[in-house]
PyMOL commands that place a pseudoatom at each C-alpha (Angstrom):
pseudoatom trace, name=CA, resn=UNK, resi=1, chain=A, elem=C, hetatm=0, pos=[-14.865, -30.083, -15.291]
pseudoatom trace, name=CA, resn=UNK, resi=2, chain=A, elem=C, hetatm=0, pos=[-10.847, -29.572, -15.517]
pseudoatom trace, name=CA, resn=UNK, resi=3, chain=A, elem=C, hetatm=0, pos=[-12.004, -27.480, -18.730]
pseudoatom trace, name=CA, resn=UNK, resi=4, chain=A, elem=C, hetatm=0, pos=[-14.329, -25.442, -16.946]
pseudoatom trace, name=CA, resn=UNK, resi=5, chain=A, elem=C, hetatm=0, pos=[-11.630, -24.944, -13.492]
pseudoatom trace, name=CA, resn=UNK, resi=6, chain=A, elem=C, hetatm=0, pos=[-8.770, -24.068, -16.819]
pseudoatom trace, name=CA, resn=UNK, resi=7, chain=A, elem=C, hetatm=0, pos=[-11.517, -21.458, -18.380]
pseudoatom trace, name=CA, resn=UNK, resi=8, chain=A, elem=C, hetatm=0, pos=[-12.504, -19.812, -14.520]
pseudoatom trace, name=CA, resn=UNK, resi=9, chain=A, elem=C, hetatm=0, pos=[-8.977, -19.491, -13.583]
pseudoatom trace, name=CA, resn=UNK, resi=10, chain=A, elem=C, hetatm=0, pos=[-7.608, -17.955, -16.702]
pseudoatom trace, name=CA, resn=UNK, resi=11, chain=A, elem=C, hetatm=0, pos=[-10.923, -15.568, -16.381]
pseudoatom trace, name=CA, resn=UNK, resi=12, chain=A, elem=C, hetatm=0, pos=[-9.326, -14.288, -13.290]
pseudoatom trace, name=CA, resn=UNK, resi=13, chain=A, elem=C, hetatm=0, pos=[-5.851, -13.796, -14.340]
pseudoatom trace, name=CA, resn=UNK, resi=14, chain=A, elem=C, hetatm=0, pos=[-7.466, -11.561, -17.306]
pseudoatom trace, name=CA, resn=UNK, resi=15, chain=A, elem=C, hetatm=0, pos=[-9.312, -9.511, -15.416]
pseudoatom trace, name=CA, resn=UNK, resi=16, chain=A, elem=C, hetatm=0, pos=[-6.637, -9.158, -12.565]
pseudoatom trace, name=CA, resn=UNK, resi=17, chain=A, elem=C, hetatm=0, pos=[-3.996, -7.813, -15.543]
pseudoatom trace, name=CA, resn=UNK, resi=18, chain=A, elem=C, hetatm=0, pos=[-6.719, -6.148, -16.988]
pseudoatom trace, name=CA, resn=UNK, resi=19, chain=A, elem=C, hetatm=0, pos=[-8.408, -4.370, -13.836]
pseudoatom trace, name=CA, resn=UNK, resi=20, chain=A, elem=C, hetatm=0, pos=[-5.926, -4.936, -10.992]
pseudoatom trace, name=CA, resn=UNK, resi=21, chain=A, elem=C, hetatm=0, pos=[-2.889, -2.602, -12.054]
pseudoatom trace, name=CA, resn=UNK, resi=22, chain=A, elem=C, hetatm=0, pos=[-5.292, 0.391, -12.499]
pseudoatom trace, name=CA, resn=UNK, resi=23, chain=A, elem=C, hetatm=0, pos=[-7.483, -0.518, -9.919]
pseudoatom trace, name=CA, resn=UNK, resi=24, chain=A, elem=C, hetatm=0, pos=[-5.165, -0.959, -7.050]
pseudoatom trace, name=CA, resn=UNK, resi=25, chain=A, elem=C, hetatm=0, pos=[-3.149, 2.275, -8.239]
pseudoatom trace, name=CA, resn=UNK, resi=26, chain=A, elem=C, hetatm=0, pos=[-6.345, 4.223, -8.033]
pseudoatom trace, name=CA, resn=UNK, resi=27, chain=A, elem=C, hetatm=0, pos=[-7.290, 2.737, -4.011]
pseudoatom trace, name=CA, resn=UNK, resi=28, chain=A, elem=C, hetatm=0, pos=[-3.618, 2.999, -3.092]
pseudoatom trace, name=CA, resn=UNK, resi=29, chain=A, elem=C, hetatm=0, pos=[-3.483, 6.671, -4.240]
pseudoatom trace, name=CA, resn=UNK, resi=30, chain=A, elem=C, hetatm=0, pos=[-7.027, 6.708, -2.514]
pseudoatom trace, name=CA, resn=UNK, resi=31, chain=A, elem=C, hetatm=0, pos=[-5.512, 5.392, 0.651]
pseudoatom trace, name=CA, resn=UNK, resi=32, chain=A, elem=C, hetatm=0, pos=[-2.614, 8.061, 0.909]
pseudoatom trace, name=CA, resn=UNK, resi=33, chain=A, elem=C, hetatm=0, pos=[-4.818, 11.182, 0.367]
pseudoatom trace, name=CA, resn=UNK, resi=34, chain=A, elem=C, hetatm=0, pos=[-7.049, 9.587, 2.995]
pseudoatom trace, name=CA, resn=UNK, resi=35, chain=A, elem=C, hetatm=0, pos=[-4.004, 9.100, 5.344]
pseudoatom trace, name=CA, resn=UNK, resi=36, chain=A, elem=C, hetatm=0, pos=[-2.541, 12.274, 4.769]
pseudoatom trace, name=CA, resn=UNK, resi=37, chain=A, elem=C, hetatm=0, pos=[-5.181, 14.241, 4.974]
pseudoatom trace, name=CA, resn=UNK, resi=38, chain=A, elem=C, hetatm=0, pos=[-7.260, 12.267, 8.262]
pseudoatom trace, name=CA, resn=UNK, resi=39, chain=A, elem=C, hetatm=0, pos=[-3.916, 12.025, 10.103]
pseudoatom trace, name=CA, resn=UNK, resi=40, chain=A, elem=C, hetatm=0, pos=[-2.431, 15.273, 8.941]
pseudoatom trace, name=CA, resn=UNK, resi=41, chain=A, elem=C, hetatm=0, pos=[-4.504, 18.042, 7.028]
pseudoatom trace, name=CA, resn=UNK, resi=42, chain=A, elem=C, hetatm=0, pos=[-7.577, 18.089, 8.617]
pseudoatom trace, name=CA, resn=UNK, resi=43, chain=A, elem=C, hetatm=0, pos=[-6.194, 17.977, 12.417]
pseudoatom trace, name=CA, resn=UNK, resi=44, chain=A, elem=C, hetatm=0, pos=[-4.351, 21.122, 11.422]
pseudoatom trace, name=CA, resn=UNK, resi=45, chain=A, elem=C, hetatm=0, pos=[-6.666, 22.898, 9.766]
pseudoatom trace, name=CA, resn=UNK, resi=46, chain=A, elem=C, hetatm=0, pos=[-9.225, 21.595, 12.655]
pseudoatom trace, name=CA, resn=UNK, resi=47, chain=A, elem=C, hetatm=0, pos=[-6.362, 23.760, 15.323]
pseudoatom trace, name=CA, resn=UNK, resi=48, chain=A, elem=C, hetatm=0, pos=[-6.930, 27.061, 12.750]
pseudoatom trace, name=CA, resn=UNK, resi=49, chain=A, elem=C, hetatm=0, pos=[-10.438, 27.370, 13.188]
pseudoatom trace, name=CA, resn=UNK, resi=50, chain=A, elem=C, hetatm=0, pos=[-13.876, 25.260, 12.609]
pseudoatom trace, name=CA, resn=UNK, resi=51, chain=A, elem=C, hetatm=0, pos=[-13.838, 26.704, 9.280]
pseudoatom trace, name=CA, resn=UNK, resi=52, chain=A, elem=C, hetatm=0, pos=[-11.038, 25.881, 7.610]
pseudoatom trace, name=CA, resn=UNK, resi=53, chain=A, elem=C, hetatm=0, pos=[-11.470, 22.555, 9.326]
pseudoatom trace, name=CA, resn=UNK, resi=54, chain=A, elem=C, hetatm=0, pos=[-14.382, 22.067, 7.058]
pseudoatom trace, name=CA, resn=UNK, resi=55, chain=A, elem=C, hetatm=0, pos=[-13.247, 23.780, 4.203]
pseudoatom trace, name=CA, resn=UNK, resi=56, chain=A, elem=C, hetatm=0, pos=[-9.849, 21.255, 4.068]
pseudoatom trace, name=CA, resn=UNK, resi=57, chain=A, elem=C, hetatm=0, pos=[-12.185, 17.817, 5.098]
pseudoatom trace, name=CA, resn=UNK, resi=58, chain=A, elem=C, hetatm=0, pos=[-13.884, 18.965, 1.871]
pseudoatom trace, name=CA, resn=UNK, resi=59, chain=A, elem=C, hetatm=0, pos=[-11.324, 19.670, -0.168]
pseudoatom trace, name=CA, resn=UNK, resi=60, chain=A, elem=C, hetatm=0, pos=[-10.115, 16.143, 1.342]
pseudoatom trace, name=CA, resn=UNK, resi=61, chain=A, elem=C, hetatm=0, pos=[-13.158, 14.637, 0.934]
pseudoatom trace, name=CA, resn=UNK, resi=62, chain=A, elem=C, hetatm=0, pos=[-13.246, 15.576, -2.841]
pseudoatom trace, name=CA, resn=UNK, resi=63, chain=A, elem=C, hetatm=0, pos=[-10.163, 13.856, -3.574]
pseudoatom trace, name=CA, resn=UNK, resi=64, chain=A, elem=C, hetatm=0, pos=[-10.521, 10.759, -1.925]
pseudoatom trace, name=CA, resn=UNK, resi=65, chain=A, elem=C, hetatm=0, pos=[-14.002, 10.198, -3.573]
pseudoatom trace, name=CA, resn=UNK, resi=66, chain=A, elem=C, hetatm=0, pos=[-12.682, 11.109, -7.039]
pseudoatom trace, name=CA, resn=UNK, resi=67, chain=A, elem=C, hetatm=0, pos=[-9.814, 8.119, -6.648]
pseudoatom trace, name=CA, resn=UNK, resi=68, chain=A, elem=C, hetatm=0, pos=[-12.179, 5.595, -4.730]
pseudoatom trace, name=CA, resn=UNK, resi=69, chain=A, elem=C, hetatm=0, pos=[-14.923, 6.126, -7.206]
pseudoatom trace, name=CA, resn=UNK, resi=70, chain=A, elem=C, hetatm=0, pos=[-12.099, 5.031, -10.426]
pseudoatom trace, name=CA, resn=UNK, resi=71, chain=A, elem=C, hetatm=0, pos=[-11.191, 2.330, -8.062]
pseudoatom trace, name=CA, resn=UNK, resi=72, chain=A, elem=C, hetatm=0, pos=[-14.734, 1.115, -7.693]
pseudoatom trace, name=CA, resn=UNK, resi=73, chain=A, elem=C, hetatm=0, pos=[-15.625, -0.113, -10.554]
pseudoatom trace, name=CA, resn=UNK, resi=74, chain=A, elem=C, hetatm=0, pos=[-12.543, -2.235, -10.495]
pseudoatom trace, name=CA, resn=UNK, resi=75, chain=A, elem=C, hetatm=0, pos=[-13.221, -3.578, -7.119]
pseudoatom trace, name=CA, resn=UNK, resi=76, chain=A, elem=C, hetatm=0, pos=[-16.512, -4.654, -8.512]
pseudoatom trace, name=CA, resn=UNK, resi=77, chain=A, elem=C, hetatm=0, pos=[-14.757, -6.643, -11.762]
pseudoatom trace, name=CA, resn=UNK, resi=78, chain=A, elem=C, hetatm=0, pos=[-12.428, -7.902, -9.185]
pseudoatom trace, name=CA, resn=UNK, resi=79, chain=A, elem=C, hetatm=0, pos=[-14.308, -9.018, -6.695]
pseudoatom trace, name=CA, resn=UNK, resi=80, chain=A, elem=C, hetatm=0, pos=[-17.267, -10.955, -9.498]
pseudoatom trace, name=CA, resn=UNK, resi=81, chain=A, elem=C, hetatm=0, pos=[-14.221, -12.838, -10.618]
pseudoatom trace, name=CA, resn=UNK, resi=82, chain=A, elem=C, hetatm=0, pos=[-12.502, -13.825, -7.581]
pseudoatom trace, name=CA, resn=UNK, resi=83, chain=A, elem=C, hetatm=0, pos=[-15.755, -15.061, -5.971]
pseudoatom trace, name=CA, resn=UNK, resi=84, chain=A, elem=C, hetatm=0, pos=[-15.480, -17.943, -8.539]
pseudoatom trace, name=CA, resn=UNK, resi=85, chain=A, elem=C, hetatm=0, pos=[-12.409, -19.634, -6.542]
pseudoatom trace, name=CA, resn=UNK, resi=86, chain=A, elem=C, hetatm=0, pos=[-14.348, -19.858, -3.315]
pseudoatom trace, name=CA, resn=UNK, resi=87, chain=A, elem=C, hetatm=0, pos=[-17.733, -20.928, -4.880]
pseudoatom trace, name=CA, resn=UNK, resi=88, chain=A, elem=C, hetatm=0, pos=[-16.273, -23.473, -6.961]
pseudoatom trace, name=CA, resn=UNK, resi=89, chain=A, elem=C, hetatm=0, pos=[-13.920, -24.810, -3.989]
pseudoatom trace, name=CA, resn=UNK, resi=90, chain=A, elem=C, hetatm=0, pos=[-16.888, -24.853, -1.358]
pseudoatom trace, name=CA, resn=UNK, resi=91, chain=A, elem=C, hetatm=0, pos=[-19.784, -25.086, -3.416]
pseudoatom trace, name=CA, resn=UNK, resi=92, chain=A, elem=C, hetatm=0, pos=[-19.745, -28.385, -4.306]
pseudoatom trace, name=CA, resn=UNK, resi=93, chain=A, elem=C, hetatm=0, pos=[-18.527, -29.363, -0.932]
pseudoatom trace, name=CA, resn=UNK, resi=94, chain=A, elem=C, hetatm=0, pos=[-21.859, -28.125, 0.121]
pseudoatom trace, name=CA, resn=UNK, resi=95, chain=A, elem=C, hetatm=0, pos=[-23.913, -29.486, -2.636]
pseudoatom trace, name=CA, resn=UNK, resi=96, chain=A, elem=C, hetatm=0, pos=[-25.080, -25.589, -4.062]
pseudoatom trace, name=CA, resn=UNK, resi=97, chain=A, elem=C, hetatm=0, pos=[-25.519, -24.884, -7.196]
pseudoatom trace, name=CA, resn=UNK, resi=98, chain=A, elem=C, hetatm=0, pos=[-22.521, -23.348, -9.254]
pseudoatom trace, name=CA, resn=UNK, resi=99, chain=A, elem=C, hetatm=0, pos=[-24.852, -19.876, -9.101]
pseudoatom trace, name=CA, resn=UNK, resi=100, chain=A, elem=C, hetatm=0, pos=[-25.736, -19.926, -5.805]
pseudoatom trace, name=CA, resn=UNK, resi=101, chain=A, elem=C, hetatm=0, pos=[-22.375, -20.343, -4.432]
pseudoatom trace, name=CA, resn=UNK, resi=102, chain=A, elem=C, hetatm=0, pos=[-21.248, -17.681, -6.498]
pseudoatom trace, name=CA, resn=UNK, resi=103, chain=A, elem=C, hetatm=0, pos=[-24.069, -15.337, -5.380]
pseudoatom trace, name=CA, resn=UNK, resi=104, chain=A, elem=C, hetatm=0, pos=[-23.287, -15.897, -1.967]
pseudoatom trace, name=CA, resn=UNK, resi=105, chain=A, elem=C, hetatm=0, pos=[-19.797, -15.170, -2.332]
pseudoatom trace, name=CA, resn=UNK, resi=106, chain=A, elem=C, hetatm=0, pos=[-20.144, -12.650, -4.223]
pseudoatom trace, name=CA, resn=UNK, resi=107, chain=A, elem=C, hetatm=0, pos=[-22.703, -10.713, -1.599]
pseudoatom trace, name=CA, resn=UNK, resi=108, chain=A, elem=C, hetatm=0, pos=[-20.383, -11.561, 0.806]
pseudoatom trace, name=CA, resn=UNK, resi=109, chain=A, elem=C, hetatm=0, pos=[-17.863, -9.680, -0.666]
pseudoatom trace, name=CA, resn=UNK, resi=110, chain=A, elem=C, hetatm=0, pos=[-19.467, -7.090, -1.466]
pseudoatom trace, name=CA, resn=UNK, resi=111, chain=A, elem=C, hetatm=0, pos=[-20.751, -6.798, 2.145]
pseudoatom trace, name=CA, resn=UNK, resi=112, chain=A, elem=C, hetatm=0, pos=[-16.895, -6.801, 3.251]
pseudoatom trace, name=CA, resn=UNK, resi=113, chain=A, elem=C, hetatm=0, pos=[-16.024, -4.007, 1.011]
pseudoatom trace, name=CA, resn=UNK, resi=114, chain=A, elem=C, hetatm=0, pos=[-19.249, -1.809, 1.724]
pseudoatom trace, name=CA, resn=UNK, resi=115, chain=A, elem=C, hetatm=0, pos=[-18.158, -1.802, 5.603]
pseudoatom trace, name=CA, resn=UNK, resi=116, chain=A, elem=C, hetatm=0, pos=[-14.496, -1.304, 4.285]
pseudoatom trace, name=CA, resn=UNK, resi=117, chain=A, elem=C, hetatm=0, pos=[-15.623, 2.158, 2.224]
pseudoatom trace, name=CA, resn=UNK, resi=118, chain=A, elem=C, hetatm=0, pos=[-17.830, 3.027, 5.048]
pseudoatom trace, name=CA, resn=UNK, resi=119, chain=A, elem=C, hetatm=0, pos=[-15.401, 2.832, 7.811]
pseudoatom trace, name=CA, resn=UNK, resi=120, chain=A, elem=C, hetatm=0, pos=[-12.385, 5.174, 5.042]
pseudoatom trace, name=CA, resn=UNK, resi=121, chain=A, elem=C, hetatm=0, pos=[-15.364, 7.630, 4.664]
pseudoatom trace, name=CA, resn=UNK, resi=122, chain=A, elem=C, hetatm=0, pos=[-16.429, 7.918, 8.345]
pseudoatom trace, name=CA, resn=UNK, resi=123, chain=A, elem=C, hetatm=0, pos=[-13.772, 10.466, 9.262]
pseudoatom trace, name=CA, resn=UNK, resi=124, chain=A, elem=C, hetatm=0, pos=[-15.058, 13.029, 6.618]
pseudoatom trace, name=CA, resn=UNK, resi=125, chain=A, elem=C, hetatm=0, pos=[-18.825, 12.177, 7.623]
pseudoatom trace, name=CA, resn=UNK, resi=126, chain=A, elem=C, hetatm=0, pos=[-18.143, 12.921, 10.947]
pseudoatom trace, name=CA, resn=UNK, resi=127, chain=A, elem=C, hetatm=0, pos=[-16.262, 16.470, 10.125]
pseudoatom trace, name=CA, resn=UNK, resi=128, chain=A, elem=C, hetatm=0, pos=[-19.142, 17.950, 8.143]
pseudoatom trace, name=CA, resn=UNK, resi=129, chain=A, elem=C, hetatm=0, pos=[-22.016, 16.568, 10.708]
pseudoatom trace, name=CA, resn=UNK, resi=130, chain=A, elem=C, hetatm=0, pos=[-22.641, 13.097, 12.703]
pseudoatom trace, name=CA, resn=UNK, resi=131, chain=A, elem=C, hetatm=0, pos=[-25.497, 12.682, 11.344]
pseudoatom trace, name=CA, resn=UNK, resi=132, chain=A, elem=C, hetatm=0, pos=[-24.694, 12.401, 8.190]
pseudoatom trace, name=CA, resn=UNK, resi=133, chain=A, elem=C, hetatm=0, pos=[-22.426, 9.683, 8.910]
pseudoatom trace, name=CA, resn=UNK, resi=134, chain=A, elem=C, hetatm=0, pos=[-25.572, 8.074, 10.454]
pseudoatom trace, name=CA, resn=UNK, resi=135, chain=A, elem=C, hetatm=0, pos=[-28.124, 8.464, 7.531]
pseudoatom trace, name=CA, resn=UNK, resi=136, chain=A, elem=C, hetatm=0, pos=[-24.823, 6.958, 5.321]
pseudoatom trace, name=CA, resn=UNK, resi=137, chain=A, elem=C, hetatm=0, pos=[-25.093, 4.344, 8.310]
pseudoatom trace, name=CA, resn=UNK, resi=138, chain=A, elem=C, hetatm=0, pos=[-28.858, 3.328, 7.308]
pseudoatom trace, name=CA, resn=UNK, resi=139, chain=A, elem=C, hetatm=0, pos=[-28.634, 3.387, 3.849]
pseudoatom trace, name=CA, resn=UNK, resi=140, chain=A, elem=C, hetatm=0, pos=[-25.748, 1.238, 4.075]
pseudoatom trace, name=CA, resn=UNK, resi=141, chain=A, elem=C, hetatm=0, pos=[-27.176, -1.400, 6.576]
pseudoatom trace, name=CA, resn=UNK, resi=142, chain=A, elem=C, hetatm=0, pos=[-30.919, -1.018, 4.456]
pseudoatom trace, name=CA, resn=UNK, resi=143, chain=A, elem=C, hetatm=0, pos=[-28.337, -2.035, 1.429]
pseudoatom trace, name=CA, resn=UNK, resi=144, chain=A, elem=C, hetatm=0, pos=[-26.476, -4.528, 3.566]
pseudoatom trace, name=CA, resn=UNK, resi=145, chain=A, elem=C, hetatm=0, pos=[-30.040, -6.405, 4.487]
pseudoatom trace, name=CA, resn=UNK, resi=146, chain=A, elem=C, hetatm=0, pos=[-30.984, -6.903, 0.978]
pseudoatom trace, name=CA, resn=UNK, resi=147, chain=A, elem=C, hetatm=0, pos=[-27.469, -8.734, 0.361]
pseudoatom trace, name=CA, resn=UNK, resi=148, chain=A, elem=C, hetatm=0, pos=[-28.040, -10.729, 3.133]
pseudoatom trace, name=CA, resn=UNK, resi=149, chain=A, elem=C, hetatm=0, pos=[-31.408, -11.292, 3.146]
pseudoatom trace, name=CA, resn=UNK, resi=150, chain=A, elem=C, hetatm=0, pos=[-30.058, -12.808, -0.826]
pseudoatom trace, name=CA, resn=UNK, resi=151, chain=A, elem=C, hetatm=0, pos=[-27.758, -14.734, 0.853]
pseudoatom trace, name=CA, resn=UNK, resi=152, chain=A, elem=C, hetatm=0, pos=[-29.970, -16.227, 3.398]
pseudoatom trace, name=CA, resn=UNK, resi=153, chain=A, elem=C, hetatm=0, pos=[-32.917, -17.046, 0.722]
pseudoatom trace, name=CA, resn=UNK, resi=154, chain=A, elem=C, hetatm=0, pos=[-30.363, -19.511, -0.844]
pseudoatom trace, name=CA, resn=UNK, resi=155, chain=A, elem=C, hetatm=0, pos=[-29.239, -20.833, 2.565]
pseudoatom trace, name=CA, resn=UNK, resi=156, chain=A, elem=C, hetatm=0, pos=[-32.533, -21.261, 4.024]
pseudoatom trace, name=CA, resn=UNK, resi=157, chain=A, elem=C, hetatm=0, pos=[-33.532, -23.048, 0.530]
pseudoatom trace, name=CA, resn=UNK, resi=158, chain=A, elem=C, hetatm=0, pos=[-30.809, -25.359, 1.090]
pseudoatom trace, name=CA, resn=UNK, resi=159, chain=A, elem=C, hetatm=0, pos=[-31.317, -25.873, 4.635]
pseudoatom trace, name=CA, resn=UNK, resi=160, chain=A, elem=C, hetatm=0, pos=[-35.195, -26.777, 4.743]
pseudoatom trace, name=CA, resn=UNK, resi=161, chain=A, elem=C, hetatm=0, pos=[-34.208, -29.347, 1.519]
pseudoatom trace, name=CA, resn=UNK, resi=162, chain=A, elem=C, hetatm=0, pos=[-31.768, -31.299, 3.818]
pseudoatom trace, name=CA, resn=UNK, resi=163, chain=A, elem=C, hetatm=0, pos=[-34.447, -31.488, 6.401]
pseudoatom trace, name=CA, resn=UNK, resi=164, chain=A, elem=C, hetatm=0, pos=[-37.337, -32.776, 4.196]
for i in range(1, 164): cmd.bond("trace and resi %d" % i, "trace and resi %d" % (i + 1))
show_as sticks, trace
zoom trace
């Protein structure tokens, strides 16, 4: 078992100096050309006229997707190996399986940073059209609902065993 916690733990640290430095450069580079141009660019351009509104949300647009889409598949690394600390820690304190904990955990997370991206990209959605912000709003929840309904398979499982 102390094997196992040593092996999970040094896991993590590998793939947070192998994916975090890159990763986190990538969203924090993300982040500012999302600040600057939601706070700054696009309200200016907005005051010159509709279309260079759109033209600069684009432009905008274009870069933040570019640095969010390296960051990603970092995220994703990230995120599989740091859902092994709270699986293992509450996981047996529930009685779940080692995989089911981490499935949970890891949907979990994922759900977190799906609302996350969401909620950077609404300000572009809304610039080009709201309704494009609310067909990325179903898709989204549609791919939200299959996490969950993941989720709630293994809880449900584990909930209707306790009561038989």
């Amino acid at each position: 078992m102390v094997a196992s916690e040593s092996n999970e733990t040094d896991e993590i640290i590998r793939c947070l100096k192998i994916h975090g430095p890159v990763t986190f450069r990538n969203f924090l580079t993300a982040l500012l050309v999302w600040l600057f141009g939601v706070l700054v660019f696009i309200p200016i351009a907005s005051s010159l006229g509709e279309q260079t509104g759109l033209a600069c949300s684009l432009i905008i647009f274009a870069a933040f997707t570019a640095f969010m889409y390296r960051a990603t598949f970092g995220f994703k690394k990230l995120i599989d190996a740091f859902s092994l600390l709270p699986a293992r820690k509450y996981g047996s304190k529930r009685g779940l399986a080692r995989e089911d904990a981490l499935t949970i955990f890891r949907h979990s997370f994922y759900i977190i940073f799906i609302l996350i991206i969401y909620l950077l990209y609404f300000p572009f959605l809304v610039s080009f059209h709201f309704a494009i912000s609310g067909i990325a709003l179903i898709i989204i929840l549609i791919w939200i609902l299959f996490l969950l309904l993941k989720i709630l398979s293994i809880l449900s499982s584990k909930i209707i065993g306790k009561l038989t």
